[in-house]
Phi, psi and omega in degrees: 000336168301348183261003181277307236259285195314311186290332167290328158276320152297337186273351142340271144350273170319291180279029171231128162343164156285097165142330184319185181204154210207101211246161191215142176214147211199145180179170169246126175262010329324092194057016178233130178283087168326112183246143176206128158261077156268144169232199184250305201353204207266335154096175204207111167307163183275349185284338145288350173276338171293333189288325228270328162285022196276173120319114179073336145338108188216123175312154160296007159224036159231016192281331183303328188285142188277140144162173189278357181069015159286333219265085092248327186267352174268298214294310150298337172267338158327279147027258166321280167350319191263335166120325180253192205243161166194135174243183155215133147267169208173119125225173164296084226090358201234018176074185188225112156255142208231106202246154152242124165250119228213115157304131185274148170280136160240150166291000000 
């Protein structure tokens, strides 16, 4: 789950601006632990949010930016793996949130 954590909060990081804000939460949801990264960044067109968990996959305004387009497709299969969900809101200028919902262990 750290690689969950640290890649949802740097691409936080990378694509928000200087001055920008980047707010991160954490709750319980109905019976589920709620991770959630939203920032004000440069946002993720809709012709790309069905795409953005592919393998190798980098949006038309992020190919300028470094990486290989893994680290969202690792990240959903951590996830899966894991049992929970992850959704994203996204438009373009207006940032991104990035929610995980993980089943809480009970006694």
């Amino acid at each position: 789950m750290k690689h969950v954590w640290i890649n949802l909060i740097s691409n936080a990081i990378k694509y928000t601006p200087p001055g920008g804000t980047i707010f991160i939460s954490l709750e319980e949801i109905n019976g589920k632990a709620a991770f959630s990264v939203k920032d004000t960044g440069v946002g993720i067109g809709e012709e790309d949010l069905p795409k953005i968990f592919n393998k190798f996959h980098k949006g038309r305004n992020m190919y300028k930016s470094p990486g290989l387009g893994l680290g969202l497709s690792i990240v959903k299969g951590i996830v899966d793996l894991s049992g929970g969900t992850i959704e994203v809101e996204s438009a373009p200028g207006e940032g991104s949130r990035f929610t995980v919902e993980l089943p809480l262990a009970r006694d």
